[in-house]
PyMOL Python script that loads the backbone (N, CA, C, O; Angstrom):
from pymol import cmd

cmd.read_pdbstr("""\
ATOM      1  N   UNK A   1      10.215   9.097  15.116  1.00  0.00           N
ATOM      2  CA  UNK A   1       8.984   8.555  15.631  1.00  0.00           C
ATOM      3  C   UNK A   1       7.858   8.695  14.598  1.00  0.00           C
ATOM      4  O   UNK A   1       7.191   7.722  14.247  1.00  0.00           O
ATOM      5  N   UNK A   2       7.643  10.084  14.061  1.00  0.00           N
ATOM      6  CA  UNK A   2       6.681  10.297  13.377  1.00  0.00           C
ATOM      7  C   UNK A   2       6.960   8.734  11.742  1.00  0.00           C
ATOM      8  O   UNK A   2       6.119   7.925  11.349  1.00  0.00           O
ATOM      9  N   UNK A   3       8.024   8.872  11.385  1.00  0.00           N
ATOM     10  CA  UNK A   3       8.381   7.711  10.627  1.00  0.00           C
ATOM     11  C   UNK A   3       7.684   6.634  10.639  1.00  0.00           C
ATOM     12  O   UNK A   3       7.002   6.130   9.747  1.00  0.00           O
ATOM     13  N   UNK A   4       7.926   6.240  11.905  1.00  0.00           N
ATOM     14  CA  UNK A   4       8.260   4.904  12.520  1.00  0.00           C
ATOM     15  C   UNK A   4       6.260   4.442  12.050  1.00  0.00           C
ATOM     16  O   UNK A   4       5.709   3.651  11.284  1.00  0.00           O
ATOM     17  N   UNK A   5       5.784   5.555  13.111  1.00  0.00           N
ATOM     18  CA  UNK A   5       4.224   5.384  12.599  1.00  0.00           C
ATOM     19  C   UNK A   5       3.549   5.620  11.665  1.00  0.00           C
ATOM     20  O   UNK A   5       2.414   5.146  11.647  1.00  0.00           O
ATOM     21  N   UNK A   6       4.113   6.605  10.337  1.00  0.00           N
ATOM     22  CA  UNK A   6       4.367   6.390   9.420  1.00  0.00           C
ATOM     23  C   UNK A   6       3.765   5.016   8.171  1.00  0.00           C
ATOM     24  O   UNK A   6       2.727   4.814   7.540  1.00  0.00           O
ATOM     25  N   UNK A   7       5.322   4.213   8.342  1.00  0.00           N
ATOM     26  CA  UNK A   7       5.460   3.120   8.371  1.00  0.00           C
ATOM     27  C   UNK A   7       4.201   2.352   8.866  1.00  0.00           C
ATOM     28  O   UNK A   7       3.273   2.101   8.098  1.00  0.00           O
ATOM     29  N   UNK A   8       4.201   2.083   9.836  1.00  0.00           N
ATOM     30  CA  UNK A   8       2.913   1.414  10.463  1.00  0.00           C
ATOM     31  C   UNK A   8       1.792   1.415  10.355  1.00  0.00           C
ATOM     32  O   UNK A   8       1.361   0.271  10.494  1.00  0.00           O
ATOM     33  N   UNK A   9       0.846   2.304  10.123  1.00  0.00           N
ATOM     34  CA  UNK A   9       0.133   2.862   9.380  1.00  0.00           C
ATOM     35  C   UNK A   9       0.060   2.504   8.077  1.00  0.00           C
ATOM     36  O   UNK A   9      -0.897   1.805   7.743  1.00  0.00           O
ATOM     37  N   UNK A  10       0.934   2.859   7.192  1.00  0.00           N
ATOM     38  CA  UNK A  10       1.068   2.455   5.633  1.00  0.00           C
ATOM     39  C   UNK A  10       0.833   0.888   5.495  1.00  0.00           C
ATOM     40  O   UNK A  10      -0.076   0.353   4.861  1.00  0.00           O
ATOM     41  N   UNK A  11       1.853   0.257   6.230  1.00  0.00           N
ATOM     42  CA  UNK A  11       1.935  -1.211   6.364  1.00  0.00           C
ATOM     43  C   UNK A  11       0.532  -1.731   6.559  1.00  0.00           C
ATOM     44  O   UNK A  11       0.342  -2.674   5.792  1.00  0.00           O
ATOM     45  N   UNK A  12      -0.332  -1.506   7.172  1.00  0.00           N
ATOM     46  CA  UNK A  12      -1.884  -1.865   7.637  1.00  0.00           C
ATOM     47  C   UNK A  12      -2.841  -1.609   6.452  1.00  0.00           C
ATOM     48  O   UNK A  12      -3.818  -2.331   6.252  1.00  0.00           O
ATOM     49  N   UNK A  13      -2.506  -0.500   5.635  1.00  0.00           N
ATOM     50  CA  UNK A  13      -3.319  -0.227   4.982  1.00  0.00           C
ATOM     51  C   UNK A  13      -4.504   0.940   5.496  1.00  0.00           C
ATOM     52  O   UNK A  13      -5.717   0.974   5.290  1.00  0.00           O
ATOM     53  N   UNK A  14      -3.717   1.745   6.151  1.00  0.00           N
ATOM     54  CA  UNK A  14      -4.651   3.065   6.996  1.00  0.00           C
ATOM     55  C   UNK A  14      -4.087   4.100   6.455  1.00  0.00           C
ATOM     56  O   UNK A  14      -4.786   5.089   6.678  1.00  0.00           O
ATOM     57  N   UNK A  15      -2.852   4.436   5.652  1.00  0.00           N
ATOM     58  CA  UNK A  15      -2.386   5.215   5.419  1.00  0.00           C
ATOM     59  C   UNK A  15      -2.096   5.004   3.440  1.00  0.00           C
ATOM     60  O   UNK A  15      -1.673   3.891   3.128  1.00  0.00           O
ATOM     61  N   UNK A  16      -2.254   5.714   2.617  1.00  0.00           N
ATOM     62  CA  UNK A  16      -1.506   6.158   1.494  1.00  0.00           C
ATOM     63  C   UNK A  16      -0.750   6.538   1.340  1.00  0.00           C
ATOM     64  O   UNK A  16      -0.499   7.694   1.681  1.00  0.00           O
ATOM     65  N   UNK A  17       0.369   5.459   0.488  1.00  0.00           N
ATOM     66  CA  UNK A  17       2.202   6.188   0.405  1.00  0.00           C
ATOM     67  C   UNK A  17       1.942   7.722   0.650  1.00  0.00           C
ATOM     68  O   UNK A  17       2.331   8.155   1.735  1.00  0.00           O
ATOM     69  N   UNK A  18       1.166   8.840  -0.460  1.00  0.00           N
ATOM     70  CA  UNK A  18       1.427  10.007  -0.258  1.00  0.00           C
ATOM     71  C   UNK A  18       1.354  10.461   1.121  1.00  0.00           C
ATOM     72  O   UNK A  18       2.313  10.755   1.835  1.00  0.00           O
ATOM     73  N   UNK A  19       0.484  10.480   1.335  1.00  0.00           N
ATOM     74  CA  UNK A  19      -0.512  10.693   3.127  1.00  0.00           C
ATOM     75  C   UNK A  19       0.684  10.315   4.057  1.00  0.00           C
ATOM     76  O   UNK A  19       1.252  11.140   4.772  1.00  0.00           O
ATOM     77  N   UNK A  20       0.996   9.074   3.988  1.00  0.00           N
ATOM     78  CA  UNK A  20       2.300   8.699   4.867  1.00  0.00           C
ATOM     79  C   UNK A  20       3.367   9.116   4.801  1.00  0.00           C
ATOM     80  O   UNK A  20       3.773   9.042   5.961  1.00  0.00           O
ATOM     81  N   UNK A  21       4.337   9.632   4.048  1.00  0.00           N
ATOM     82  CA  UNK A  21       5.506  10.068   3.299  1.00  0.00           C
ATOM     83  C   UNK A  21       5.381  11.882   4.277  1.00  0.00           C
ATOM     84  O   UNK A  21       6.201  12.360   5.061  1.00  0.00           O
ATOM     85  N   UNK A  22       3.953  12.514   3.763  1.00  0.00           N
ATOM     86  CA  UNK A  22       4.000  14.226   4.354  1.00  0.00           C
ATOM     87  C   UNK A  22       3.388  14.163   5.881  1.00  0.00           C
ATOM     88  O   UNK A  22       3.252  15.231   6.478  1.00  0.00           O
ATOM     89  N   UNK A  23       2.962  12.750   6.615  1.00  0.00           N
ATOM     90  CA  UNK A  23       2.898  12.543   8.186  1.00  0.00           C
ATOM     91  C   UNK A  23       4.711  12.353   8.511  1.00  0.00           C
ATOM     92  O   UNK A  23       5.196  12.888   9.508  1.00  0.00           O
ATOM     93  N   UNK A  24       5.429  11.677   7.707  1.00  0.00           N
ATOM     94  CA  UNK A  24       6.351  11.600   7.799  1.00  0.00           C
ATOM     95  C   UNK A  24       7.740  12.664   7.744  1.00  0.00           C
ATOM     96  O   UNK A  24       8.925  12.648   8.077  1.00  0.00           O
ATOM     97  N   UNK A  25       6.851  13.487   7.162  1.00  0.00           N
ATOM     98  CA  UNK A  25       7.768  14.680   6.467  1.00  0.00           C
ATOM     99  C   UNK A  25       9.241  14.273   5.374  1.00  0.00           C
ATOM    100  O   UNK A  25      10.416  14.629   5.456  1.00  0.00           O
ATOM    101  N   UNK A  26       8.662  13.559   4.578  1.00  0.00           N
ATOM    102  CA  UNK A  26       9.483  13.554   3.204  1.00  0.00           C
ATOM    103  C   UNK A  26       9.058  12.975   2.322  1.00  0.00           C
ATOM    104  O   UNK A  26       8.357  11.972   2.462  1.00  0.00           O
ATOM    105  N   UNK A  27       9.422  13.532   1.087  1.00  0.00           N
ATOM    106  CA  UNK A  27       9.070  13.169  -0.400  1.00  0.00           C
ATOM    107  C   UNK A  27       8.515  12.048  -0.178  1.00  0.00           C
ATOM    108  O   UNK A  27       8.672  11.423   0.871  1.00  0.00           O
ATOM    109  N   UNK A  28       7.700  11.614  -1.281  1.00  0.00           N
ATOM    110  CA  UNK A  28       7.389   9.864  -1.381  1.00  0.00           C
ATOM    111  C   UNK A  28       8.717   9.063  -2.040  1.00  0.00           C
ATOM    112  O   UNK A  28       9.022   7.991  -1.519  1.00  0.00           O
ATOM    113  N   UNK A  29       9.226   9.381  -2.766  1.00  0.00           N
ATOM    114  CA  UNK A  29      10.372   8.802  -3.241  1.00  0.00           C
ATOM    115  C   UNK A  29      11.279   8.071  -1.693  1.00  0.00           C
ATOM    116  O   UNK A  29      11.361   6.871  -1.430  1.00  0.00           O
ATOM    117  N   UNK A  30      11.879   9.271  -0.849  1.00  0.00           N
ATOM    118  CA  UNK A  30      12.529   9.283   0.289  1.00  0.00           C
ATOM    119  C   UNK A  30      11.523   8.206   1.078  1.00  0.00           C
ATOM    120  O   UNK A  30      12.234   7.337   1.585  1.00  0.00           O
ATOM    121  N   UNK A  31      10.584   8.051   1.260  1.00  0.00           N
ATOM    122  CA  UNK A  31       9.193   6.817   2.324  1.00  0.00           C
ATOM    123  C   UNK A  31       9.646   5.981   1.666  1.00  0.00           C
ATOM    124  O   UNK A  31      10.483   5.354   2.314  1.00  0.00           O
ATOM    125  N   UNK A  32       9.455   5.391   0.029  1.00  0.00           N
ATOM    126  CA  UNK A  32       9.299   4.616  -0.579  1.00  0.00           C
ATOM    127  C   UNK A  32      10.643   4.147  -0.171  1.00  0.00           C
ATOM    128  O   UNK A  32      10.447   2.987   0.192  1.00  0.00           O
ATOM    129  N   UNK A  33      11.833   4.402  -0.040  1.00  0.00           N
ATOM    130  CA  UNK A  33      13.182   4.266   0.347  1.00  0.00           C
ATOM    131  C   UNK A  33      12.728   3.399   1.661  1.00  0.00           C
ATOM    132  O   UNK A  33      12.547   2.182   1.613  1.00  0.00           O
ATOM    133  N   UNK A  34      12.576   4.158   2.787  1.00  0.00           N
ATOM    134  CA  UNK A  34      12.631   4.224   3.645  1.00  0.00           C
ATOM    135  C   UNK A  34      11.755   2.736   3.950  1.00  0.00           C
ATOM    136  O   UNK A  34      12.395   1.933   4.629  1.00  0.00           O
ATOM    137  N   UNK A  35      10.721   2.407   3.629  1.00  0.00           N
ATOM    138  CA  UNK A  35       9.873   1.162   3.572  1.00  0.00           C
ATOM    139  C   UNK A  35      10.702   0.004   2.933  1.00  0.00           C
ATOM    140  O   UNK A  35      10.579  -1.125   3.409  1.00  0.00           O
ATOM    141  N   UNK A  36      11.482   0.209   1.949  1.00  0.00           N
ATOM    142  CA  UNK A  36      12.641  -0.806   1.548  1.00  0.00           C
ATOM    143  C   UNK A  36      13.386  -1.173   2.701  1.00  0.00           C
ATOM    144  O   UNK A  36      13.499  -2.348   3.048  1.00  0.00           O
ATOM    145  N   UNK A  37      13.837  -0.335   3.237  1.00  0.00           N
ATOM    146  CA  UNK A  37      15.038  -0.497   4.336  1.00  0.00           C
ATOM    147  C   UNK A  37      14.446  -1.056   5.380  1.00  0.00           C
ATOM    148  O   UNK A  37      15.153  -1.580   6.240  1.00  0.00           O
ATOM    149  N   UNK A  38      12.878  -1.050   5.517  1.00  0.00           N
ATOM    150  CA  UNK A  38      12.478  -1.793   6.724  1.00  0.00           C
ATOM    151  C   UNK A  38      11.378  -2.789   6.369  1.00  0.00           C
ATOM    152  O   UNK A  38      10.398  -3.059   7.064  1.00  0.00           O
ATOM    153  N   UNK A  39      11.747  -3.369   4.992  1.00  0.00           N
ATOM    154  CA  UNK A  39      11.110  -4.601   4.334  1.00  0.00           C
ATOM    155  C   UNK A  39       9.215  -4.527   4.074  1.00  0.00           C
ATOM    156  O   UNK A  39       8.437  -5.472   3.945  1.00  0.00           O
ATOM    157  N   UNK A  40       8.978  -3.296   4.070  1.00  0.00           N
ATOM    158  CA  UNK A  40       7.381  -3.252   4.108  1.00  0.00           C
ATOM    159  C   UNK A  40       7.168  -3.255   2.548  1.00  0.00           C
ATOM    160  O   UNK A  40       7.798  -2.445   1.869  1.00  0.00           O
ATOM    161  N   UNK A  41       6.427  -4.011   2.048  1.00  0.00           N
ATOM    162  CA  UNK A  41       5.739  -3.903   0.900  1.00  0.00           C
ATOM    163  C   UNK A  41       5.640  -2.752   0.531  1.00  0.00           C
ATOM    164  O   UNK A  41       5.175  -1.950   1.340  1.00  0.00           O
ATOM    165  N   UNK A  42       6.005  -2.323  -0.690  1.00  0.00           N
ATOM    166  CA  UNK A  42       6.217  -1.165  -1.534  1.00  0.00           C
ATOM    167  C   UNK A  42       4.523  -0.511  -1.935  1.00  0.00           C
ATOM    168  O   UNK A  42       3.961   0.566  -1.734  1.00  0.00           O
ATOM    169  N   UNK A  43       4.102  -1.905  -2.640  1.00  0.00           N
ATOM    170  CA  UNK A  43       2.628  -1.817  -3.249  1.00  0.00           C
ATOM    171  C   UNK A  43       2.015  -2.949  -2.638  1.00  0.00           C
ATOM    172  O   UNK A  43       2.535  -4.045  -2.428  1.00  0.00           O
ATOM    173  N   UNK A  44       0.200  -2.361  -2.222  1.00  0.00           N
ATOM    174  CA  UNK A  44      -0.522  -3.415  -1.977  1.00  0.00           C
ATOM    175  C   UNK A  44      -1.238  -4.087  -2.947  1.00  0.00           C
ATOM    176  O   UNK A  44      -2.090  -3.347  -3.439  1.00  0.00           O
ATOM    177  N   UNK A  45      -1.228  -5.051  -3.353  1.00  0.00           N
ATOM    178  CA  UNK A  45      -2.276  -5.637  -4.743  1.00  0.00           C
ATOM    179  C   UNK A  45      -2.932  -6.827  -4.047  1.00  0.00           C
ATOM    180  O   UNK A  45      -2.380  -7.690  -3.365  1.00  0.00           O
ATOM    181  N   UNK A  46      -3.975  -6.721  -4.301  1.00  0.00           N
ATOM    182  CA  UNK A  46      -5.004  -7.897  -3.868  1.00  0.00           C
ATOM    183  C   UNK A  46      -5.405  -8.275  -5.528  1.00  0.00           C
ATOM    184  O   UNK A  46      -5.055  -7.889  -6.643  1.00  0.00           O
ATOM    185  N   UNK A  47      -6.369  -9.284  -4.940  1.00  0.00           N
ATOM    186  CA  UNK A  47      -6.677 -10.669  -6.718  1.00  0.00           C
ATOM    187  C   UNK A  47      -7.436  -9.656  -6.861  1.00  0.00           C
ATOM    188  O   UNK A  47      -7.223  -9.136  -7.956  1.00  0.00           O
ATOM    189  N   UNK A  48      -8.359  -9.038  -6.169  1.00  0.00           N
ATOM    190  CA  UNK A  48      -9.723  -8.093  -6.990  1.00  0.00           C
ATOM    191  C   UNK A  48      -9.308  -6.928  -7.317  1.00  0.00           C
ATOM    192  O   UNK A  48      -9.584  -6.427  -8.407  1.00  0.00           O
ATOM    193  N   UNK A  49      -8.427  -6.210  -6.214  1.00  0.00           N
ATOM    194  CA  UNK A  49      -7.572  -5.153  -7.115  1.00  0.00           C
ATOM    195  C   UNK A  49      -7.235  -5.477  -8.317  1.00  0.00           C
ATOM    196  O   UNK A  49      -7.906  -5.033  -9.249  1.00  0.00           O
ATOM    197  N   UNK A  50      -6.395  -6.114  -8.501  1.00  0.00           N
ATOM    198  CA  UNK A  50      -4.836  -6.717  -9.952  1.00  0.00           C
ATOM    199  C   UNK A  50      -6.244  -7.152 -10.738  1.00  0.00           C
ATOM    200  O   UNK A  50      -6.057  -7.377 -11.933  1.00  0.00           O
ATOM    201  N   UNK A  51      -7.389  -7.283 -10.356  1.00  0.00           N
ATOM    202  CA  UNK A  51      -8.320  -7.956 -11.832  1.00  0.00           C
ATOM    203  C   UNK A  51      -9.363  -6.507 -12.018  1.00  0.00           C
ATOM    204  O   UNK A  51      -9.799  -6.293 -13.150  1.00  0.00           O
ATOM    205  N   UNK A  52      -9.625  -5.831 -11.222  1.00  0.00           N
ATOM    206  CA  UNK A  52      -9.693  -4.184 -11.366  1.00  0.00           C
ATOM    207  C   UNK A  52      -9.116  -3.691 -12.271  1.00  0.00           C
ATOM    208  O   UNK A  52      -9.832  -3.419 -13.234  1.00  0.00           O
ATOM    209  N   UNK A  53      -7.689  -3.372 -12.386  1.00  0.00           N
ATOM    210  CA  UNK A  53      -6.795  -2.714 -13.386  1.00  0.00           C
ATOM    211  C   UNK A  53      -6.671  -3.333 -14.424  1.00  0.00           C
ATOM    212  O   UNK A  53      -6.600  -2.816 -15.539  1.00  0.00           O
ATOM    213  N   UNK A  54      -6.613  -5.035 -14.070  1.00  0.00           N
ATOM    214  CA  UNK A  54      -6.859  -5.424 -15.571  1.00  0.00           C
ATOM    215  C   UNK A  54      -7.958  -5.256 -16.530  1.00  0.00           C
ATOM    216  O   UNK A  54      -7.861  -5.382 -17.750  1.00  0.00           O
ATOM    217  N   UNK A  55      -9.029  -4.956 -15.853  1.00  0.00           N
ATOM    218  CA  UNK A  55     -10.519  -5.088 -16.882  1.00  0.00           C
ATOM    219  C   UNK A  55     -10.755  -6.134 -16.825  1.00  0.00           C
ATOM    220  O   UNK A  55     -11.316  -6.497 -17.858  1.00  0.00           O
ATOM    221  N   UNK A  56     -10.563  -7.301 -15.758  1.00  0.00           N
ATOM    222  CA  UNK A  56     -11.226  -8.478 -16.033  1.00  0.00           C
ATOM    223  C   UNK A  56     -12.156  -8.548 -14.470  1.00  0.00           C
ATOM    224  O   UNK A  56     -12.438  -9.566 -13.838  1.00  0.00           O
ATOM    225  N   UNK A  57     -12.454  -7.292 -14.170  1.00  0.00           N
ATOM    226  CA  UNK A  57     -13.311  -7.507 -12.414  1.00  0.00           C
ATOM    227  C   UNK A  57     -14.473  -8.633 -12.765  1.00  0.00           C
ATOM    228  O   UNK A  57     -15.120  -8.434 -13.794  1.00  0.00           O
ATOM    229  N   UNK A  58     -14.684  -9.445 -12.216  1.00  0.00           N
ATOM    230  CA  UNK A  58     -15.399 -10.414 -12.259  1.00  0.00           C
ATOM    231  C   UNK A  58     -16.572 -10.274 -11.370  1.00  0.00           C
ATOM    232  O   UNK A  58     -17.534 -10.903 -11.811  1.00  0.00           O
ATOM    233  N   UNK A  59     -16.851  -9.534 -10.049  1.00  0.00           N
ATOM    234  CA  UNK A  59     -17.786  -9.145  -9.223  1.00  0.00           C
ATOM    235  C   UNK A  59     -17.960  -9.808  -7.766  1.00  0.00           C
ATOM    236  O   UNK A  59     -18.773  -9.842  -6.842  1.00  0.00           O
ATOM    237  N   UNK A  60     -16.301 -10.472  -8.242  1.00  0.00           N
ATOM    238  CA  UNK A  60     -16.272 -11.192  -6.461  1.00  0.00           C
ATOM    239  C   UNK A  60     -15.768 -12.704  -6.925  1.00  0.00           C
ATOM    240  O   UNK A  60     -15.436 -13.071  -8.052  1.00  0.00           O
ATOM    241  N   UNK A  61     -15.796 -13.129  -6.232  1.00  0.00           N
ATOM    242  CA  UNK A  61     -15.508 -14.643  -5.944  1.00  0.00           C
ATOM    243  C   UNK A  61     -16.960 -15.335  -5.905  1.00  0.00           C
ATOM    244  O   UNK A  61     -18.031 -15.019  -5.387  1.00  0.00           O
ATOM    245  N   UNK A  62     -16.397 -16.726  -6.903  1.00  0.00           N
ATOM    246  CA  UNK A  62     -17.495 -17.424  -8.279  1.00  0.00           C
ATOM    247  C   UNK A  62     -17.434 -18.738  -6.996  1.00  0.00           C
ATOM    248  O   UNK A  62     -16.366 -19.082  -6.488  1.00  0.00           O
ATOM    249  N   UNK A  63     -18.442 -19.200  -6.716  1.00  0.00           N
ATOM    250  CA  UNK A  63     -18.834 -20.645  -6.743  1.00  0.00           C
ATOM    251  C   UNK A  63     -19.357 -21.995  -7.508  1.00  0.00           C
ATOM    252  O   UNK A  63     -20.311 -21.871  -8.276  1.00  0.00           O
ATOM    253  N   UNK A  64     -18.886 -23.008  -7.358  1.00  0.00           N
ATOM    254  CA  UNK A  64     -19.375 -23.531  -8.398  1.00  0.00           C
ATOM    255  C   UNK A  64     -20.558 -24.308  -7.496  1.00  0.00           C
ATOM    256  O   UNK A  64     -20.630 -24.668  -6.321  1.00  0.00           O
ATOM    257  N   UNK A  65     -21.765 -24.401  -9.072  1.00  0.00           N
ATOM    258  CA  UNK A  65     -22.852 -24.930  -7.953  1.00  0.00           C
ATOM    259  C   UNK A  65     -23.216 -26.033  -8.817  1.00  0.00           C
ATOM    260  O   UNK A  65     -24.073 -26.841  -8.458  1.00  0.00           O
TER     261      UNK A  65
END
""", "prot")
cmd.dss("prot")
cmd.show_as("cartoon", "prot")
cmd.util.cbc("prot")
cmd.orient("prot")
């Protein structure tokens, strides 16, 4: 059960693999498993995240005027 919500949680974006994995009671490796087996996205990346890490943050979404 504790898993299950876990999972659910993580999936939403309320929970952090780590955070979720020790609600869960196991390693992150063992969650990260465990989220495979029940098809949940491993990693969340959004466009402003993925342009975050790149160094290209732009400051949002551009209109043209």
């Amino acid at each position: 059960m504790k898993l299950a919500a876990a999972i659910h949680w993580y999936g939403r974006g309320l929970l952090s693999q780590e955070r979720a994995a020790e609600l869960a009671g196991m390693n992150r490796r063992d969650f990260i498993r465990a989220l495979a087996r029940e098809g949940v996205d491993v990693f969340h990346v959004d466009d402003d995240g993925l342009a975050r890490e790149l160094g290209q943050d732009t400051g949002g979404p551009k209109t043209n005027q």
